[in-house]
Backbone of each chain as nested JSON, in Angstrom:
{
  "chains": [
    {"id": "A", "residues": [
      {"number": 1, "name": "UNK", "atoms": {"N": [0.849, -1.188, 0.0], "CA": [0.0, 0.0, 0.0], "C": [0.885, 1.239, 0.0]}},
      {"number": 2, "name": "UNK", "atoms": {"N": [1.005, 2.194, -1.079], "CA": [1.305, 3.236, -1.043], "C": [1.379, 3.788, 0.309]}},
      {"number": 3, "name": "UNK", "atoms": {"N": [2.409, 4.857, 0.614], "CA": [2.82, 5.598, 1.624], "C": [1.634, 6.775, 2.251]}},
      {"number": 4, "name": "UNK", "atoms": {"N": [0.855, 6.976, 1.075], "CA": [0.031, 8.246, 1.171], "C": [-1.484, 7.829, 1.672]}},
      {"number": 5, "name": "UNK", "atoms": {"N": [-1.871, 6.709, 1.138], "CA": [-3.001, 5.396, 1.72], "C": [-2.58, 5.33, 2.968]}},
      {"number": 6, "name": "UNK", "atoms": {"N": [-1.37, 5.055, 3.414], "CA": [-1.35, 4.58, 4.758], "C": [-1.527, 5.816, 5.344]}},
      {"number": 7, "name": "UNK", "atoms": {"N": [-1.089, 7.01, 5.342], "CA": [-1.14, 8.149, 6.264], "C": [-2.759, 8.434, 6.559]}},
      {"number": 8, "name": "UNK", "atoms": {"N": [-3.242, 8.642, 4.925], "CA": [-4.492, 8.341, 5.526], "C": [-5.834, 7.802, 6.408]}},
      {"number": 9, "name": "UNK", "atoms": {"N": [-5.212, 6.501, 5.656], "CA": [-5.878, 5.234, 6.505], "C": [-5.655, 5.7, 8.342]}},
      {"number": 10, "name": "UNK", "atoms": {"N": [-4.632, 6.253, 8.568], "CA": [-4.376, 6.227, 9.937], "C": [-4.634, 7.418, 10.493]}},
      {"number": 11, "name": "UNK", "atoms": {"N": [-4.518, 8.879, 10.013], "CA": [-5.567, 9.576, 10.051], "C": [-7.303, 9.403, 10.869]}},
      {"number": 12, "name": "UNK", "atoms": {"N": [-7.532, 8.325, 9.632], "CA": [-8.926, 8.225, 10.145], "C": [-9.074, 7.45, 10.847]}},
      {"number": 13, "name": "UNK", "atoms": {"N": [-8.16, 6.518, 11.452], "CA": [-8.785, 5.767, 12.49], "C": [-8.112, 6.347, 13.552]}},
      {"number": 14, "name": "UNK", "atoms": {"N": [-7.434, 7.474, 13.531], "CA": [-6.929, 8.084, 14.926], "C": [-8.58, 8.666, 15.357]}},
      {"number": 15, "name": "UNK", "atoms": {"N": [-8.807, 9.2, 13.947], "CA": [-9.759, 10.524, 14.591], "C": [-11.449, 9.62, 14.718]}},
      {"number": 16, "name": "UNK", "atoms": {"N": [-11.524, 8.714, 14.174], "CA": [-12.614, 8.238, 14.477], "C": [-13.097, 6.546, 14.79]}},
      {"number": 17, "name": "UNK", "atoms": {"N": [-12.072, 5.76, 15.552], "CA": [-11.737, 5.109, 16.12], "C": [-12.04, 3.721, 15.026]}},
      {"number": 18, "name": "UNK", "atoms": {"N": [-11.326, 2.617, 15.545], "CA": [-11.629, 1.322, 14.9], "C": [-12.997, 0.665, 15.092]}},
      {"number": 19, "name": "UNK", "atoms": {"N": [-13.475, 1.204, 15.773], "CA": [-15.129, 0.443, 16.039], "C": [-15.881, 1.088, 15.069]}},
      {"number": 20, "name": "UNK", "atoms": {"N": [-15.552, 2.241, 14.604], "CA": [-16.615, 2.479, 13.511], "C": [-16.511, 2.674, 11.889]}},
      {"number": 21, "name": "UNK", "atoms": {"N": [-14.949, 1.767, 11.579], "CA": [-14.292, 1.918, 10.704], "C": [-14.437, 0.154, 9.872]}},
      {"number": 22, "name": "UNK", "atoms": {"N": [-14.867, 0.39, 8.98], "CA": [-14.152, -1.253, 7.698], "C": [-13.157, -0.936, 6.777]}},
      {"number": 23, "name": "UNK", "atoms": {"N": [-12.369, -1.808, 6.764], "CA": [-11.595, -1.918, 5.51], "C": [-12.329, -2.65, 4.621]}},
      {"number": 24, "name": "UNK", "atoms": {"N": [-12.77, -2.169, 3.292], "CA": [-13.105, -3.118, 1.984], "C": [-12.381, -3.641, 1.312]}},
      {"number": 25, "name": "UNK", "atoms": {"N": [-11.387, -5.033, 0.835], "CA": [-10.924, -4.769, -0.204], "C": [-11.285, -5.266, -1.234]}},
      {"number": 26, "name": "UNK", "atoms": {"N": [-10.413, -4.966, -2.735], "CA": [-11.531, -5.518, -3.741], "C": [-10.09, -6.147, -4.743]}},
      {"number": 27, "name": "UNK", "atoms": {"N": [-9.092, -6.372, -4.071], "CA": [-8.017, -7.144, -4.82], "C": [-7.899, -8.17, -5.189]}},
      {"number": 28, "name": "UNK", "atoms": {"N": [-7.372, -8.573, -6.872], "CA": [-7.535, -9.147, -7.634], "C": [-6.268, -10.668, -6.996]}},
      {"number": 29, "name": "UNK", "atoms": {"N": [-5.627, -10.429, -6.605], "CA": [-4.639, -11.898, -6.229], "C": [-5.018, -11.751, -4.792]}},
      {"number": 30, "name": "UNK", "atoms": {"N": [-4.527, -12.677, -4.048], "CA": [-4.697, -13.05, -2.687], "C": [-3.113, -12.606, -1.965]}},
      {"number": 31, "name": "UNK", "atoms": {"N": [-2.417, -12.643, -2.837], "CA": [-1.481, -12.022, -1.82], "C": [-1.081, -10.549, -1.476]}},
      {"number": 32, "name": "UNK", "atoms": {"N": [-1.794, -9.708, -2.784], "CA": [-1.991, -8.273, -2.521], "C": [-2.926, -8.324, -1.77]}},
      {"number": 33, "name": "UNK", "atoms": {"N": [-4.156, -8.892, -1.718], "CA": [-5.245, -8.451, -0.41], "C": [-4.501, -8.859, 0.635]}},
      {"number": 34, "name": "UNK", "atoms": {"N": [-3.539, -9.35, 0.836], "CA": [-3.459, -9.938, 2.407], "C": [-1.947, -9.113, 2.784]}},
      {"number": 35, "name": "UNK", "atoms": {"N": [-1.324, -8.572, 1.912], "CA": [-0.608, -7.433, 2.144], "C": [-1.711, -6.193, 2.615]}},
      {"number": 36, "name": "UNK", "atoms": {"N": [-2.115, -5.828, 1.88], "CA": [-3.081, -5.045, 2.361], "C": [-3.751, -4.9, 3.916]}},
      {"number": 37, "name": "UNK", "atoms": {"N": [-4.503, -6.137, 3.905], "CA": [-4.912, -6.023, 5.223], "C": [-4.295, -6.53, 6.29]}},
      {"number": 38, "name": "UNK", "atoms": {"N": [-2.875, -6.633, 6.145], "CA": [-1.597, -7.216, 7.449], "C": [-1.386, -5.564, 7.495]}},
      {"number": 39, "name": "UNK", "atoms": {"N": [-1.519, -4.741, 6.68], "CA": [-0.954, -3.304, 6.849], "C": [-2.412, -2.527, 7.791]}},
      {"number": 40, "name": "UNK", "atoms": {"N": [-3.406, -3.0, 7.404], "CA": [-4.273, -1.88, 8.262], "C": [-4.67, -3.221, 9.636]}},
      {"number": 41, "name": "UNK", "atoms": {"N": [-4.135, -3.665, 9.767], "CA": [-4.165, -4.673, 11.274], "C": [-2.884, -4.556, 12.405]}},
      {"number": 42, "name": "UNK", "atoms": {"N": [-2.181, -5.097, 11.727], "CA": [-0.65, -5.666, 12.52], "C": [0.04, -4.207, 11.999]}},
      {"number": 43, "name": "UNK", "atoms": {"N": [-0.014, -3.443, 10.728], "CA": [0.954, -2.961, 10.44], "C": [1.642, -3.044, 8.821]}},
      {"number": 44, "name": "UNK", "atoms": {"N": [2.419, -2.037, 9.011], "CA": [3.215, -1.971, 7.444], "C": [4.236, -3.291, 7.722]}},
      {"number": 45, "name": "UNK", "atoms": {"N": [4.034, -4.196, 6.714], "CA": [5.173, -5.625, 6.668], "C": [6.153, -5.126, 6.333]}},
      {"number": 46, "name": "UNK", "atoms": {"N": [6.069, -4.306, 4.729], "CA": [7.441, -3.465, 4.236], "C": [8.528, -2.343, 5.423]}},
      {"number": 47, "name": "UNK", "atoms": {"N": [7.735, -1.869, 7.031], "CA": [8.55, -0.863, 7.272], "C": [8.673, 0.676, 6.467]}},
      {"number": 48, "name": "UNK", "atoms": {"N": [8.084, 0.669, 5.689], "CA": [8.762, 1.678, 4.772], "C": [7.182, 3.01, 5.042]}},
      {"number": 49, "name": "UNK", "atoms": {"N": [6.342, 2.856, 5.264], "CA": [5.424, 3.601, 5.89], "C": [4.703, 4.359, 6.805]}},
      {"number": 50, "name": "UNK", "atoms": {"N": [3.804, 5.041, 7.007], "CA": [3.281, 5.352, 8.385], "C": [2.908, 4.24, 9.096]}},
      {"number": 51, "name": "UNK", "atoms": {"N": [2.547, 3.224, 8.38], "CA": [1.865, 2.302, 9.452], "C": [3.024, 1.302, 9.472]}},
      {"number": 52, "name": "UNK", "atoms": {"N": [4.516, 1.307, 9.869], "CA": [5.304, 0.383, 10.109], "C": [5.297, 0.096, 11.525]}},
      {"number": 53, "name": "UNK", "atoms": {"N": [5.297, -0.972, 12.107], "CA": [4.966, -1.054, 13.927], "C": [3.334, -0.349, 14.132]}},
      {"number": 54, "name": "UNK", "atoms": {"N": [2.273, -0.111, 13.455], "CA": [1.254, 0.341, 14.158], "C": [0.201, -0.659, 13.663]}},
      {"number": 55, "name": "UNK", "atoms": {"N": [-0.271, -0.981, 14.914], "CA": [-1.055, -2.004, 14.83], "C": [-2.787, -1.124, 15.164]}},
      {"number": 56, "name": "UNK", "atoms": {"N": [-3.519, -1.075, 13.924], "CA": [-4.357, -0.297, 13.415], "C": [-5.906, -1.446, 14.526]}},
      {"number": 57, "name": "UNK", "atoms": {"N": [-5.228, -2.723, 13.939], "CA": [-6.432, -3.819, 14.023], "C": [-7.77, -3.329, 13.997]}},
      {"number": 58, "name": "UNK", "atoms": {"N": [-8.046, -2.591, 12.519], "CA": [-8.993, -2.507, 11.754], "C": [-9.759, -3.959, 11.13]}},
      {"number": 59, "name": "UNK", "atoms": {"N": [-11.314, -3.891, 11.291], "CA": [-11.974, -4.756, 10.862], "C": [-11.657, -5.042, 8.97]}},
      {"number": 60, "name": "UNK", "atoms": {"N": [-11.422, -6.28, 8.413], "CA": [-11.066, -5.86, 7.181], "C": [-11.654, -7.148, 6.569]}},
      {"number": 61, "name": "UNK", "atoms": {"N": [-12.214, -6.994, 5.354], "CA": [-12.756, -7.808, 4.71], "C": [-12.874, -7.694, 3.103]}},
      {"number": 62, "name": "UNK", "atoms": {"N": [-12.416, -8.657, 2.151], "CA": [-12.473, -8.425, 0.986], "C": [-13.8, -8.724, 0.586]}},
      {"number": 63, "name": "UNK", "atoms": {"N": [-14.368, -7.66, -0.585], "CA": [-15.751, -7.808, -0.744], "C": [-16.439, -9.089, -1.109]}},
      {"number": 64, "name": "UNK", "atoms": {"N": [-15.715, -10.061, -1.623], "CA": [-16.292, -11.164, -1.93], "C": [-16.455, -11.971, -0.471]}},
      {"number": 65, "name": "UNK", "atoms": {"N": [-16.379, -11.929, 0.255], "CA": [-16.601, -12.247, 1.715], "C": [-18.067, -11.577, 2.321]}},
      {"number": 66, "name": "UNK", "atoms": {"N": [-18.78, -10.481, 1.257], "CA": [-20.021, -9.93, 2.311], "C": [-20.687, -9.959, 1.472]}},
      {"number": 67, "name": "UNK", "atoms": {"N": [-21.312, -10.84, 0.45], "CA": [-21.612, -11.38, -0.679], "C": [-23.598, -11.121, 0.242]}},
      {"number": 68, "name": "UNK", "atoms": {"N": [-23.609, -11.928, 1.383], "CA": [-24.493, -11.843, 2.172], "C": [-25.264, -10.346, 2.25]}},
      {"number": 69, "name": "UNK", "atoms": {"N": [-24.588, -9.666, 2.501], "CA": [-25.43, -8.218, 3.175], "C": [-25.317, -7.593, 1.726]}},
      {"number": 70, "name": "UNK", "atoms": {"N": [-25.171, -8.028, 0.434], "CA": [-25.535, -7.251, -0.887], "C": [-26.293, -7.397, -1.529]}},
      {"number": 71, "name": "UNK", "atoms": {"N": [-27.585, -6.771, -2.195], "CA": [-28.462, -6.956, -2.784], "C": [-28.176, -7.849, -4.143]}},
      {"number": 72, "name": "UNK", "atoms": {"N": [-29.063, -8.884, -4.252], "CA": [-28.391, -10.055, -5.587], "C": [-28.737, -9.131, -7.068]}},
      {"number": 73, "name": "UNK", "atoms": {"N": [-29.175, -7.934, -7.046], "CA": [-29.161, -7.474, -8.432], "C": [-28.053, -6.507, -8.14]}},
      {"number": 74, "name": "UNK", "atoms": {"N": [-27.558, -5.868, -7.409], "CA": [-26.039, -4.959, -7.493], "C": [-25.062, -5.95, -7.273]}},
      {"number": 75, "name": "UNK", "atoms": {"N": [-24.878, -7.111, -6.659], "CA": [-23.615, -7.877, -6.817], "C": [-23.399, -8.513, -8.213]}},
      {"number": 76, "name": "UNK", "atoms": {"N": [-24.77, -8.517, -8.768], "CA": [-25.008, -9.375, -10.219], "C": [-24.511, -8.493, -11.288]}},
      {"number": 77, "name": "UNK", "atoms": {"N": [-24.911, -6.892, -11.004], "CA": [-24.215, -6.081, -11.987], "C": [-22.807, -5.357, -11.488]}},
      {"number": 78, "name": "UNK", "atoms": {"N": [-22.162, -5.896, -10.258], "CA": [-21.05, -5.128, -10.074], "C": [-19.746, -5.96, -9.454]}},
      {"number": 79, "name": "UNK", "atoms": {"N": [-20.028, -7.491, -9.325], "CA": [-18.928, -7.823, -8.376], "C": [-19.091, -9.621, -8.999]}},
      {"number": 80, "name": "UNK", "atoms": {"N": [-20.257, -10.19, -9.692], "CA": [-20.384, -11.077, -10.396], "C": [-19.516, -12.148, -11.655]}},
      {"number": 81, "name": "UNK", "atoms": {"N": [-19.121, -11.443, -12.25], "CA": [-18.153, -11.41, -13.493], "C": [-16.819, -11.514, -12.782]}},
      {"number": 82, "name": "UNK", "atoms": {"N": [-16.171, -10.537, -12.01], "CA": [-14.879, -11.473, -11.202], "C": [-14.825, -12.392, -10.871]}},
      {"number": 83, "name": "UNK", "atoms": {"N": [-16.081, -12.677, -10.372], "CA": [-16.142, -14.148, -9.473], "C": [-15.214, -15.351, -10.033]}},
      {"number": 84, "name": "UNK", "atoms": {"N": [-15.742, -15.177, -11.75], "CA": [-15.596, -16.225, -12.717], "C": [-14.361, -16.144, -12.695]}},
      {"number": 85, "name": "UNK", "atoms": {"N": [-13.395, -15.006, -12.724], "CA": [-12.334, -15.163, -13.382], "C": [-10.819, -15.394, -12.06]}},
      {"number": 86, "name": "UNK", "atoms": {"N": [-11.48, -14.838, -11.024], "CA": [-10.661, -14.686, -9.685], "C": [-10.342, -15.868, -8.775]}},
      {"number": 87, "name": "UNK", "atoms": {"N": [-9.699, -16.089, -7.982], "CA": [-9.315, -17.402, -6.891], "C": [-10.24, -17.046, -5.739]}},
      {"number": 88, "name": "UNK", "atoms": {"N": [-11.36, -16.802, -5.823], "CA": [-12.039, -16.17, -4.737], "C": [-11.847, -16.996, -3.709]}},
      {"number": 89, "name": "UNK", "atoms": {"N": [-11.601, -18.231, -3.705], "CA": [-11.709, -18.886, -2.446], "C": [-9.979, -18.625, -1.914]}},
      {"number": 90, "name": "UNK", "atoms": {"N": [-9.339, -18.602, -2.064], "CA": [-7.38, -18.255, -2.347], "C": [-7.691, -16.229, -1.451]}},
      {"number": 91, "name": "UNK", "atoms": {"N": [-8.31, -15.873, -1.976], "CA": [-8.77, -14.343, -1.6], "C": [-9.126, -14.575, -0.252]}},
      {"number": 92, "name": "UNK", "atoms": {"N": [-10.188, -15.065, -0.088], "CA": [-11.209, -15.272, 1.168], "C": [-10.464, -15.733, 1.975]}},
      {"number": 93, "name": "UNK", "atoms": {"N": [-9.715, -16.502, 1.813], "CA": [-8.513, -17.54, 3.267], "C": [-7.779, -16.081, 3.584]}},
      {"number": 94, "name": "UNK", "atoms": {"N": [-6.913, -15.69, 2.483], "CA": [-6.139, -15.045, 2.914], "C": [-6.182, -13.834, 4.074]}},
      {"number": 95, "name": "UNK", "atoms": {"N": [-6.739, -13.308, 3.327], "CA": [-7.781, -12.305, 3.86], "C": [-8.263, -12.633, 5.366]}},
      {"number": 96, "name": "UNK", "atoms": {"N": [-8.828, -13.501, 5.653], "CA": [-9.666, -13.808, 6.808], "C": [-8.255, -14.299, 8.129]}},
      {"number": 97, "name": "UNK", "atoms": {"N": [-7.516, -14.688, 7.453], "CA": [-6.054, -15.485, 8.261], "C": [-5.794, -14.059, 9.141]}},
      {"number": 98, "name": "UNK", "atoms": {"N": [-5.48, -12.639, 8.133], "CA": [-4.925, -11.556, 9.038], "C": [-6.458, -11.282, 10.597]}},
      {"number": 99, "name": "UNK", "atoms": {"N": [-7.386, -11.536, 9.772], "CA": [-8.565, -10.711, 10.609], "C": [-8.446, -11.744, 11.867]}},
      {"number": 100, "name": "UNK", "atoms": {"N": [-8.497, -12.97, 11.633], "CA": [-8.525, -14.122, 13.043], "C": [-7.346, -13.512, 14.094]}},
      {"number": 101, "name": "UNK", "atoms": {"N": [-5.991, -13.322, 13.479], "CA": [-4.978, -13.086, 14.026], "C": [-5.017, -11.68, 15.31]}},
      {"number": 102, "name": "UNK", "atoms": {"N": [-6.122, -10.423, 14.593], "CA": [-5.776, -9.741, 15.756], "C": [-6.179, -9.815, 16.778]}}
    ]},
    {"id": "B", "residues": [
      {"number": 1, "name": "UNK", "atoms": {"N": [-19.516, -12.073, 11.579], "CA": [-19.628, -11.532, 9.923], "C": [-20.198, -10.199, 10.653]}},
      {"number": 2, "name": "UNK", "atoms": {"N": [-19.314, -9.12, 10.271], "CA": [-19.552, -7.786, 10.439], "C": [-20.953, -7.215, 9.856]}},
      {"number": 3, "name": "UNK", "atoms": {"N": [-21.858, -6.11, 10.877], "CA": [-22.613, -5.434, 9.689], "C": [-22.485, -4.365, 9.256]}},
      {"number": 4, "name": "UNK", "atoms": {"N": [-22.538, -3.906, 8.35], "CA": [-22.151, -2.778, 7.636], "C": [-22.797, -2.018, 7.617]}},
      {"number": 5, "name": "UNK", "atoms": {"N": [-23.848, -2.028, 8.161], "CA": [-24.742, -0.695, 8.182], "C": [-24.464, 0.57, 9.196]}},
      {"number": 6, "name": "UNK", "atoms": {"N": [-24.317, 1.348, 8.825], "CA": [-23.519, 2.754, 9.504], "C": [-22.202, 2.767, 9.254]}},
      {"number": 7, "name": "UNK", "atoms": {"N": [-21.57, 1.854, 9.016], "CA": [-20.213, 1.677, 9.28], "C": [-19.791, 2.794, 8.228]}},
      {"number": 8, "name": "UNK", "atoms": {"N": [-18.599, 3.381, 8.594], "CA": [-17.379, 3.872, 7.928], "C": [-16.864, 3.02, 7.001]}},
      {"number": 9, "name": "UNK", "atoms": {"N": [-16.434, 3.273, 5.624], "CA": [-16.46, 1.887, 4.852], "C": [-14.632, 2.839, 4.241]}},
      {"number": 10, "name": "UNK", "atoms": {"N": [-13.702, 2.469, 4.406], "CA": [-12.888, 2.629, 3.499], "C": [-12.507, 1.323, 2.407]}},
      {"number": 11, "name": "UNK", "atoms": {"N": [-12.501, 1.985, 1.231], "CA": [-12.613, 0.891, 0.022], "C": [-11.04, 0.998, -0.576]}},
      {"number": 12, "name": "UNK", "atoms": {"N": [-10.367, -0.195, -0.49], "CA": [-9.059, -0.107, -1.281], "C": [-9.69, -0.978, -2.783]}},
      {"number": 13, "name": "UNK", "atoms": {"N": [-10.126, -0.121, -3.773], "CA": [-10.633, -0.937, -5.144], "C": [-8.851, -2.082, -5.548]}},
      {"number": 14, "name": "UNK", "atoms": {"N": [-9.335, -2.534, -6.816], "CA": [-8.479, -2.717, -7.427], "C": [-8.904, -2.636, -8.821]}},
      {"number": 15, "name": "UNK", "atoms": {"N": [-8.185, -2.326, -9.686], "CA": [-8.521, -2.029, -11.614], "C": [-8.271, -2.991, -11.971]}},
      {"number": 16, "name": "UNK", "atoms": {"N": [-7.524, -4.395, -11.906], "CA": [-7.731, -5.602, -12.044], "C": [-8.303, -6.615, -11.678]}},
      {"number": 17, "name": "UNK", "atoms": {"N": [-8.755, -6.039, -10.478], "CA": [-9.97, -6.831, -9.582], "C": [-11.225, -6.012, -9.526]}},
      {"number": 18, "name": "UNK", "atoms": {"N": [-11.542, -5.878, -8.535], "CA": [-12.806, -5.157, -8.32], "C": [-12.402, -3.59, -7.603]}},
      {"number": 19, "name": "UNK", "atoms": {"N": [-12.888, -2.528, -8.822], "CA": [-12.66, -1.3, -8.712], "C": [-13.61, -0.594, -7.371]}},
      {"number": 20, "name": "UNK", "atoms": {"N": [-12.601, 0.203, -6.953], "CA": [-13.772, 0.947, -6.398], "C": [-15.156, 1.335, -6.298]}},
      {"number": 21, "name": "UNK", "atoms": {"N": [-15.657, 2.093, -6.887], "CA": [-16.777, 2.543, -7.511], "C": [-17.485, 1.258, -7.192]}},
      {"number": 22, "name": "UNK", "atoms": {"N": [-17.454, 0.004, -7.824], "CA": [-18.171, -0.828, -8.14], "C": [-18.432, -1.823, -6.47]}},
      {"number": 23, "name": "UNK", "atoms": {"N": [-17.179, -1.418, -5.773], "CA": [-17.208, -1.541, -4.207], "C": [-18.536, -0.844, -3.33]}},
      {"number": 24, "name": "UNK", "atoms": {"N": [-18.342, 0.181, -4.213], "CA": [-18.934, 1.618, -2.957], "C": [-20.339, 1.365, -3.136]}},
      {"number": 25, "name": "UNK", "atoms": {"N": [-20.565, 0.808, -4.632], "CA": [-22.082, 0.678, -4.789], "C": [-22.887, -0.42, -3.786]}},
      {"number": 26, "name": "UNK", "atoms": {"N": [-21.82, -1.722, -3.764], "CA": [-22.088, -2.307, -2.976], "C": [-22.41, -2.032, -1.354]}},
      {"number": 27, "name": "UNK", "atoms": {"N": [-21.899, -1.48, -1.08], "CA": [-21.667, -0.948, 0.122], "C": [-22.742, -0.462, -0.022]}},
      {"number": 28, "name": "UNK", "atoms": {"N": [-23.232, 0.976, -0.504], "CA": [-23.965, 1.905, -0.21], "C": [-25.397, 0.642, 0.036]}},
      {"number": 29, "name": "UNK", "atoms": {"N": [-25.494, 0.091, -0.708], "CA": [-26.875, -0.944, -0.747], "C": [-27.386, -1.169, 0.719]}},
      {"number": 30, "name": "UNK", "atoms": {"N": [-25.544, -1.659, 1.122], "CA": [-25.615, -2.612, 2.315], "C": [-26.096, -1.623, 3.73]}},
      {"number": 31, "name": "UNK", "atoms": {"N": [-26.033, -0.501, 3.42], "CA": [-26.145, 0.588, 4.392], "C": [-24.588, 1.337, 5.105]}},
      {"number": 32, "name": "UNK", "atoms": {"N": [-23.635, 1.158, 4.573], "CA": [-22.416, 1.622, 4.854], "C": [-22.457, 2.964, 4.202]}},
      {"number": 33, "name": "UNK", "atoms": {"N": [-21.3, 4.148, 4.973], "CA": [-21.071, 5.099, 4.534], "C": [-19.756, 4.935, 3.95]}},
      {"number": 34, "name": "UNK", "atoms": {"N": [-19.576, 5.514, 2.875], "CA": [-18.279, 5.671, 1.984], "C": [-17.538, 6.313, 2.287]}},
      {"number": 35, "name": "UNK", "atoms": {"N": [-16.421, 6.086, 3.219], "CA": [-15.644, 7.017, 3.877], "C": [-14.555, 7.927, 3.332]}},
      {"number": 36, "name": "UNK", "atoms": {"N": [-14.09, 6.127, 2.249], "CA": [-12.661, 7.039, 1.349], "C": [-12.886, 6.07, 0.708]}},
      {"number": 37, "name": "UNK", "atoms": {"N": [-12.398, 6.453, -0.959], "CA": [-12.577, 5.693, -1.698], "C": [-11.094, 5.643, -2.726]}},
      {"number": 38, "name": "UNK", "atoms": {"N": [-10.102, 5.023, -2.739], "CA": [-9.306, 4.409, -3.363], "C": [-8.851, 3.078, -4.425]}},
      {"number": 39, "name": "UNK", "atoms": {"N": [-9.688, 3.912, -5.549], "CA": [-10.081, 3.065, -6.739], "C": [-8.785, 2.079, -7.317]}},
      {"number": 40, "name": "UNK", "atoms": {"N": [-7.272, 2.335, -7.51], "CA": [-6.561, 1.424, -7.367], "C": [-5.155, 1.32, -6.622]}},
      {"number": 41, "name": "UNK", "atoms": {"N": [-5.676, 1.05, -5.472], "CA": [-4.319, 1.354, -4.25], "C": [-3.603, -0.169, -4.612]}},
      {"number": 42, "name": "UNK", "atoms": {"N": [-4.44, -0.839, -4.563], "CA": [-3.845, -2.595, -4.634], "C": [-3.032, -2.395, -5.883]}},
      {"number": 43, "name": "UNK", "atoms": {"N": [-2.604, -2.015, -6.896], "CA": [-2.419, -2.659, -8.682], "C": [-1.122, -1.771, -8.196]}},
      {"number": 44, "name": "UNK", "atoms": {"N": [-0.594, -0.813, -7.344], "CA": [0.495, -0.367, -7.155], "C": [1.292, -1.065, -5.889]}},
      {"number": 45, "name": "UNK", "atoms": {"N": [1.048, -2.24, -5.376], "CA": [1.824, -3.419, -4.967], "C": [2.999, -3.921, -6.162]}},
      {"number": 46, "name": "UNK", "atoms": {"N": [2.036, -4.116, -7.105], "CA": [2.915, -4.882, -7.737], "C": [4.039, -4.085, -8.211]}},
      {"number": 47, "name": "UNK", "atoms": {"N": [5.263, -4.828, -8.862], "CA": [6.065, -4.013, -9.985], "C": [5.946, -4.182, -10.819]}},
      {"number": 48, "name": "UNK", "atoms": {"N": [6.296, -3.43, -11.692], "CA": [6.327, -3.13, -13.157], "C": [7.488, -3.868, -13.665]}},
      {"number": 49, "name": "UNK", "atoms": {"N": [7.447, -4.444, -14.533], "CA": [9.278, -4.503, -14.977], "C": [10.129, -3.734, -15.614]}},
      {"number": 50, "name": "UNK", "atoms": {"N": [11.532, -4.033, -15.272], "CA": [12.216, -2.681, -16.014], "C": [11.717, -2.748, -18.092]}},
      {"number": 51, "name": "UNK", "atoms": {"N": [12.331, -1.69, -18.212], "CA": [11.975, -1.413, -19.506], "C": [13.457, -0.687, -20.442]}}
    ]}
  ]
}
C-alpha cells in the first residue's frame, strides 16, 4: 500500500476510532489483499510507511466475503463477473487469516 | 460476519480486480457510509518490470 493510503488510513482511524471503521478490499490476487490487510491490522510488513509497527487492528474484509449483506441485483451487476475469473476462495482464506490473528 | 450498516467503509478498489466505484455501490446498498474511496491502491503493490 502506497505511503500516502497509509497516512491516511491512519488519520482516520486516529480521529474516528476502529469500532466504527471497515476496511473493503476488492483485490484481484490473494497475496496483494493480504498485504493489504496485514498493513491496516498488525501494520506496514514493508517498514517503509506510516503504518510500520502500528497495529491499526482494523476490521477488514475483501468484498467477496459480504456477498451476504448485498443486494443479488447490485452484486449481479457489479462484483459477479470477477467471481468467474478470480481465486475467490485463495482471496477469502487469505484475507480472513490476518482478521482471526488480531 | 460484520454489519455494515452505519459503518465507515474505506474501500481499497483494485482495476484488475474489483474497482472501487463498483465496491462503494455495494456498500452503499448494504447501508455503509463511503468514507474514502481508493479506486486502485492494490495494482500499485505490484512491480512493473524494467523497460
Amino acid at each position: 500500500m502506497d505511503l500516502e493510503n497509509q497516512a491516511r488510513i491512519k488519520a482516520l482511524a486516529e480521529k474516528y476510532g476502529r469500532e466504527h471503521l471497515v476496511v473493503i478490499l476488492g483485490g484481484a490476487e490473494a497475496e496483494a489483499s493480504g498485504l493489504a490487510a496485514e498493513t491496516v491490522t498488525t501494520g506496514d510488513p514493508t517498514y517503509a510507511g506510516p503504518l510500520a509497527g502500528v497495529q491499526l487492528e482494523l476490521p477488514v474484509y475483501h468484498i467477496f466475503e459480504l456477498q451476504n449483506q448485498i443486494t443479488s441485483e447490485i452484486w449481479e451487476a457489479q462484483i459477479s463477473l470477477m467471481e468467474l475469473v478470480l481465486d475467490v476462495d485463495a482471496i477469502k482464506q487469505e484475507v480472513a487469516t490476518y482478521r482471526i490473528q488480531k | 460476519m460484520i454489519d455494515l450498516k452505519g459503518k465507515k467503509a474505506i474501500v481499497l478498489g483494485d482495476r484488475d480486480g474489483l474497482p472501487g466505484p463498483a465496491i462503494g455501490e455495494c456498500l452503499v446498498s448494504a447501508g455503509a457510509e463511503l468514507f474514502f474511496l481508493q479506486p486502485n491502491v492494490l495494482s500499485e503493490l505490484r512491480q512493473e518490470p524494467w523497460t
